[in-house]
Structure formats: C-alpha cells, structure tokens
N, C-alpha and C positions, 0 to 999 in steps of 0.2 A: 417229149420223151424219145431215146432213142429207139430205131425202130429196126436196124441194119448194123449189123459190125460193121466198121470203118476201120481205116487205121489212125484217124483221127481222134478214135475215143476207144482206146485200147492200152493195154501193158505189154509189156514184150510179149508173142507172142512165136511161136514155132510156124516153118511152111507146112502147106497141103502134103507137100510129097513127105512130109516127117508125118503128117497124122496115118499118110498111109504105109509108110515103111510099119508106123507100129503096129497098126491095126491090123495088117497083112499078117504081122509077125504073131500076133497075137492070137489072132485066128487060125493060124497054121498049126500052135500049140496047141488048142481048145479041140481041134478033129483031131489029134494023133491023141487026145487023152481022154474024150467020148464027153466035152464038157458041151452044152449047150448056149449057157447062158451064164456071164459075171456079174453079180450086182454088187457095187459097193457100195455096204449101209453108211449111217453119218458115224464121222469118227473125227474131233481135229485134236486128237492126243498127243503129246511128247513134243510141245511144241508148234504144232501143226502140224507133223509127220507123218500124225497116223491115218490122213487124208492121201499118202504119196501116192496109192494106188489111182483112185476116181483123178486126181489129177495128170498123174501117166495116160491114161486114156483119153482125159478132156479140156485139159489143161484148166480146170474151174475149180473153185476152191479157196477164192484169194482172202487175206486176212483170215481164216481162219472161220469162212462160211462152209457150213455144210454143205455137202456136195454129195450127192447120190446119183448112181447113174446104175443103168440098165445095159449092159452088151452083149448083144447076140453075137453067135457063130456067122451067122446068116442076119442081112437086114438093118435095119434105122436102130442106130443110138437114141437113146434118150436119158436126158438129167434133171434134177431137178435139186431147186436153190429155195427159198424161200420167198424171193420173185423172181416169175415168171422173164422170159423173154432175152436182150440182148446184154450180155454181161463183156467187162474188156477185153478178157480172153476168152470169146466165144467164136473166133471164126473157123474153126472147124463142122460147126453143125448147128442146126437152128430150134430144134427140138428139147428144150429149155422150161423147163413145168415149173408150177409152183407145189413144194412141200410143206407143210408145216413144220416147226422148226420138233427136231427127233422122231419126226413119224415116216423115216424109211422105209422101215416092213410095208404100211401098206402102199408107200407108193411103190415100190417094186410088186407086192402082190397084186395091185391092179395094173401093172404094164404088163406082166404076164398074163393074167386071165385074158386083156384085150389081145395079148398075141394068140391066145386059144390054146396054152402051154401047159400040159397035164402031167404030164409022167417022165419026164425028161433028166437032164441030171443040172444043177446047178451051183456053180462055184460062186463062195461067198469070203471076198477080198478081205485080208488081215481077221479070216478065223482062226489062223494057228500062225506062230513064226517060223524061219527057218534063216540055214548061214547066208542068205541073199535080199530077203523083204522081211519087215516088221520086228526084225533082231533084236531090237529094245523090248518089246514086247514078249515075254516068256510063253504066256498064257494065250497069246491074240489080244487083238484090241477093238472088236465088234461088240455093237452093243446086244446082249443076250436077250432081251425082249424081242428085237428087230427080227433074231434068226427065228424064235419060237416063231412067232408071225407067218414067219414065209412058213415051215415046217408044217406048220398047221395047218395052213391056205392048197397046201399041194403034198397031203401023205402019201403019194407016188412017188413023190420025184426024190431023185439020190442026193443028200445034201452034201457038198465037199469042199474044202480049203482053196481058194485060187491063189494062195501065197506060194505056193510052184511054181503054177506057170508063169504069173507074173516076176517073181523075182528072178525068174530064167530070161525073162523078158528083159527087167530093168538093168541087168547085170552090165552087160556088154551096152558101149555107149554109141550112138552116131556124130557124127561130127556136129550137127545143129548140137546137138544136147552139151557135147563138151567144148561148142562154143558158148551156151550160157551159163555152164561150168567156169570159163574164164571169166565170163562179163561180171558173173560173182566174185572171185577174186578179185576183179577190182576194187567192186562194192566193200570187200572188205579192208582192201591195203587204205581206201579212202577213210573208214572207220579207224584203222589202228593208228594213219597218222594223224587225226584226231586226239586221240588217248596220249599220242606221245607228245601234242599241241599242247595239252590243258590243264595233262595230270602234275602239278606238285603239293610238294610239303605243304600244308595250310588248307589246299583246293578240298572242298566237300567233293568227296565219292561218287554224291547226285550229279553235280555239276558238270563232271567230266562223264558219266554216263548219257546227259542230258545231249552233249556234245559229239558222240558216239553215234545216239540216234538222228539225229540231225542230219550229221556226214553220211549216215547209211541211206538215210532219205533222200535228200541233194544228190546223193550217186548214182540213184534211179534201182534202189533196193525193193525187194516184196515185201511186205511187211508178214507176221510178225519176224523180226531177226532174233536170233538167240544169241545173247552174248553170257558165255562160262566169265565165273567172275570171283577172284581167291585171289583175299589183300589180306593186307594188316602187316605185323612184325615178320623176319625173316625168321623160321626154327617153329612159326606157330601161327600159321597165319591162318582169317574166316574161309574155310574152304569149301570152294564150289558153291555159292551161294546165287547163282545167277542173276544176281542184281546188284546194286552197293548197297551200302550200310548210310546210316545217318551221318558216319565218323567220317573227319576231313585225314585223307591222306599228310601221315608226318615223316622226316624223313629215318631214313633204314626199315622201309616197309617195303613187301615186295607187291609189285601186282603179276598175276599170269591172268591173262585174256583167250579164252576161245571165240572166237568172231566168226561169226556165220554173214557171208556176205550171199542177200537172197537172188536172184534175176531172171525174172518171171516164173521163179516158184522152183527154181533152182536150185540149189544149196551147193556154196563153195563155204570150207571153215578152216581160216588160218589161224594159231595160235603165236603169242606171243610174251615175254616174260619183260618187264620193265623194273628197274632198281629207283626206288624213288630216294635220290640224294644218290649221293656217289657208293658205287657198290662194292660188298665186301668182297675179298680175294675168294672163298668159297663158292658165292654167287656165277662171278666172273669164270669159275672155273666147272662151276657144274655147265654154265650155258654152253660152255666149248663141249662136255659131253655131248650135250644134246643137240648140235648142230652135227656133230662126229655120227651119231647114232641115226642121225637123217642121212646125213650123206653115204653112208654105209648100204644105210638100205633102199637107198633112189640107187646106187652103183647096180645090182641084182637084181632087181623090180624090171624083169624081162618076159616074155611069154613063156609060160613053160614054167616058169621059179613055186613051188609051192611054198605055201606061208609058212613053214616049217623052217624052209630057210631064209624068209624073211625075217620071224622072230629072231634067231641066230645071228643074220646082220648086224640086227639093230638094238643086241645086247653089247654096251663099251660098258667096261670099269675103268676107273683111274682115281690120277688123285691121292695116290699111293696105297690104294684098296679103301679109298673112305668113299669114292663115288661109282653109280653105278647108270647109266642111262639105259633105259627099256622102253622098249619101240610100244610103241600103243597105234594103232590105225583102224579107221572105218568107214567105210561105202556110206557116201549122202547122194545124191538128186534129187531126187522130189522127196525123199522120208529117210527113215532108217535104212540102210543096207549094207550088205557086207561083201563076204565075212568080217567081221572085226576080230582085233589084236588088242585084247584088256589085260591078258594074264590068265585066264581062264575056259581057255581054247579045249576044243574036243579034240580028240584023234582026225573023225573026219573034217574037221573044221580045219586043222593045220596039213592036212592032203588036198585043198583046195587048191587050182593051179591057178593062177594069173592069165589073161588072156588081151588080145590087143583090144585097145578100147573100155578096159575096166577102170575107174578111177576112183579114188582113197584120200581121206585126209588121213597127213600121216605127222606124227605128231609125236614124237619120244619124248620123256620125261625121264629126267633126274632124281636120285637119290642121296643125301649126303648125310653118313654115322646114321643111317636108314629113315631121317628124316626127308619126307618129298619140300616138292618144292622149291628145288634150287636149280632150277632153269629148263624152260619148254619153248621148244622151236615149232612149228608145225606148215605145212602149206597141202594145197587141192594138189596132187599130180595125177596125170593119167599114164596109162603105160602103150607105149609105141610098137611097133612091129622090133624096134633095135635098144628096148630101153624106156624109162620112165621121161619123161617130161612137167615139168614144173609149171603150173597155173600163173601162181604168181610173180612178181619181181620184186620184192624187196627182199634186202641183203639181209644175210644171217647176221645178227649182231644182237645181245644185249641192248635194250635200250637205258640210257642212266638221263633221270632228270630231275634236273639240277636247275 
C-alpha cells in the first residue's frame, strides 16, 4: 500500500507554490468577509462539477469520488474520501480521513467540535449560485440533510454561501491552471480527431463514441469527460443527448460534439460540427457563420470588454437573412463557471468585465429558416493583458466524412 505521495503514483498534479498562491488567496478573502471556516459537503453533480469547489482547494475528487474537506482561516486542512490516506493527487497535504460514502455533515461537524469551534461563521461551498461558481445550479447543489447536520451541531454559528468567495477566487486564472487548461485541449483535439477517424455512414454511434473515449484516455485525460452529443438527419436531428444512440450513422446526418478534454480535473471544451457524407450548401454555409461569429468575438475579448459587447460581437446574420450565428460561452476549470452567454443573461450579468487571465469556452451556434443546428465551432481561449488567446490548434473547418 502506498504510504507517501510520489510522483510515481500520481495524476497530473499543480506545484506547492499554486496550492499556496490559492490558499493565500483564499484566506485573504475568508478575513475581509469575517468567514471562519469553508466546508465542502459531498456533491459530484453536472457531470463531476459540482465537486469544482473541494477540488480548487485540494485537488481530490477524481472520477467522481466524493470529496469533503474542511478549510480554516487559520491552520491544517483536512479531507476526507472514502479511504483514508494517499490518493494521486494528494501532494498538497496529508491529512486525508475516511468518510462514509454521503456522510459529510458529520465529518465536518466532528472536525469542528475537534477544532473547539462554537459560534463562529461558516461558509458552505455551492449553497447558492452566482455569475462566477455553480452557474448551472439555480438553487445550489449541497446536499440539504448535510447542512441541517452542521446547523444543528452549532446553533451559534452564522451559516453562509462560500460561492462568493470562491468563484471570486476561481475567476481569474494563474498560469499553472491555464497551463492545464491547455493540456486539456489537447486532450480534446486528440478526441475530436478520433470522431473525424471513425465516424461514417454505416459506423454505429457506440462505436465511434467508444473511440472517443479511448483517445481521451490515451491522451492522459481525467475521467469522467463529458462529451455533448446531437446527431441524426440535418433540419431534425437527436439533440443534446450526451451519448449516442443504438443507430449507426448514415449519410446526410449531421453530428455537433462538445468535447470536454479533462487534465488533472481541469476542464478545457471544444466543439465541433462534422457532415457525415458530403455536406449540404446550407450546412457549409452556417459553419462559415460560426467560425465568423468566433472570430468576431476573440477580435474584442480584451480586459476591460463587458459581455454586453461580447454578445454583440458574436451576433452575424447572413445567408441572405436565413442565417443567424449567436455567440454562446461559459467559464469551466474545475466546474461550472462563468458568467455564461446562453441567451438569457441578467443586466448585471452582461456588465461583467473581462479581466487578464479569465478563460471561456466559446462557442457560437447557428441558425438557419430558425432551425439550430447548422454549424458550431467552439475552442478554450483565455484572455491576455493585449487580447484573447486560443487553447487550441486546430483549424476552423467543417469536417465532411466521406
């Protein structure tokens, strides 16, 4: 049994001076906002996302293990897995408990008592959303018996959302982070040229999914990857179903792919639209939208641009008013994060300013005679002190296979 993190028996992993950039950072927030103590109960919702928080602080969490952890202001971290002891991303800290698998409340309510913690205030990780952390989440994504637990255990203490601090936290990136932000995108371009390997007319949907995962594995991906998944006929195709279907791809189907390429619990997610069989002139012409409607909006994606005139960017018509491309983008790292661009933006949400080091999959889609679907570009970019930068490298193009 291992007994010592190595890097011998490890996943990718962040340096010491990142655990303390965040932890510094993190801290610094917690006394200007009178927060004591973060716990984050078990949570691996939306994909494993809604664990982003406990693994921003400890990097633990992997495949989709619960992960609870304890963070003081002041003093020793501590987590806890379902076993005890050295996990591959554990070299940050050694203090590693066993939980039983949904009983976070009390393992937080006995790390406290042991800390002698009575009346204090304590912030509890994705209990509410906001434009920066848990954004898929309306309501929060904490389990409500877990908070009752704590609540009960300490009718003094203040109970309050740490989706503030932290997504004030997670917002702005460090260079380690939007180096695993890259290494993701690779993980994905190796997936997509997969899908553009395998998929034709005849090939079952499984099969080429099958293929997909493999390549995301082979690439040195985290598991679980979410691959967005809308095939079938063009004008009416199964939408969004995040998996394939039993049906073997035939030709004049469209496929669009969202590819989450993981790297050490990272999340880079490029999209892509593929014509299976040679594609129709509409097809052909909404993807020119949508490359139009990226490039548009990577030109403006500066420090200082609010999403207001992002959206703006990355609305093209054409096509002689039959197409319309509309920017869509959202904040990923470790989870959910934004603000995102769905169409259904707040006020204050679209006065959000862009800052150096925030990064977005950005991803426009197509409209044509108001049917979706006729072409989606997407890649990771981050935005630079002079401008956006692109994650990935492969070329804006239609794929057709044939």
């Amino acid at each position: 049994m291992v007994e010592v993190w190595t890097p011998d028996w490890s996943n990718a992993v962040f340096s010491i001076d990142e655990r303390d950039r965040r932890w510094a950072n993190v801290r610094k927030l917690m006394s200007r906002d009178g927060i004591d103590v973060i716990a984050c109960l078990h949570c691996t919702s939306g994909h494993d996302r809604g664990d982003a928080d406990a693994r921003y602080l400890t990097q633990l969490g992997e495949n989709c293990e619960e992960a609870v952890v304890y963070f003081p202001v002041e003093g020793d971290v501590t987590a806890w897995h379902t076993r005890p002891g050295v996990w591959p991303s554990s070299n940050w800290f050694t203090d590693i408990r066993r939980a039983q698998r949904g009983a976070s409340g009390g393992a937080i309510t006995d790390r406290l008592h042991e800390a002698n913690f009575s009346d204090g205030t304590i912030a509890i990780a994705g209990l509410t959303s906001s434009d920066f952390a848990h954004t898929r989440a309306a309501e929060g994504e904490v389990n409500w018996a877990s908070v009752e637990m704590v609540k009960a255990a300490f009718p003094n203490a203040k109970i309050v959302s740490a989706t503030p601090i932290l997504g004030e936290a997670r917002y702005v990136k460090s260079e380690e982070e939007i180096d695993f932000l890259r290494r993701g995108a690779e993980v994905a371009e190796r997936t997509i040229q997969a899908t553009r390997q395998y998929a034709r007319a005849g090939v079952p949907e499984r099969e080429v999914f099958a293929e997909m995962l493999r390549a995301n594995a082979a690439a040195g991906g985290s598991f679980p990857p979410m691959f967005g998944w809308i095939s079938g006929p063009l004008n009416h195709p199964y939408h969004r179903i995040e998996q394939p279907s039993f049906r073997r791809f035939q030709t004049g189907d469209v496929l669009v792919n969202e590819v989450e390429g993981r790297w050490g619990g990272y999340i880079a997610q490029l999209d892509q639209t593929y014509s299976i069989g040679p594609a129709p002139q509409d097809l052909r012409d909404g993807m020119n939208l949508a490359i139009e409607s990226f490039n548009q909006a990577l030109e403006v994606m500066k420090p200082g641009v609010t999403f207001r005139e992002l959206t703006h960017a990355g609305d093209v018509k054409g096509m002689g008013g039959r197409g319309m491309a509309r920017l869509h983008m959202h904040g990923r790292g470790t989870g959910d994060e934004g603000p995102q661009i769905t169409g259904h933006e707040t006020e204050e949400t679209l006065a959000v300013e862009l800052k150096v080091g925030v990064s977005f999959a950005v991803k426009p889609s197509v409209f044509v005679d108001g049917k979706s679907d006729y072409g989606r570009w997407g890649d990771t970019v981050v935005v630079r002190e002079h401008g956006a930068e692109r994650l990935g490298t492969r070329t804006q193009e239609l794929y057709e296979l044939i």
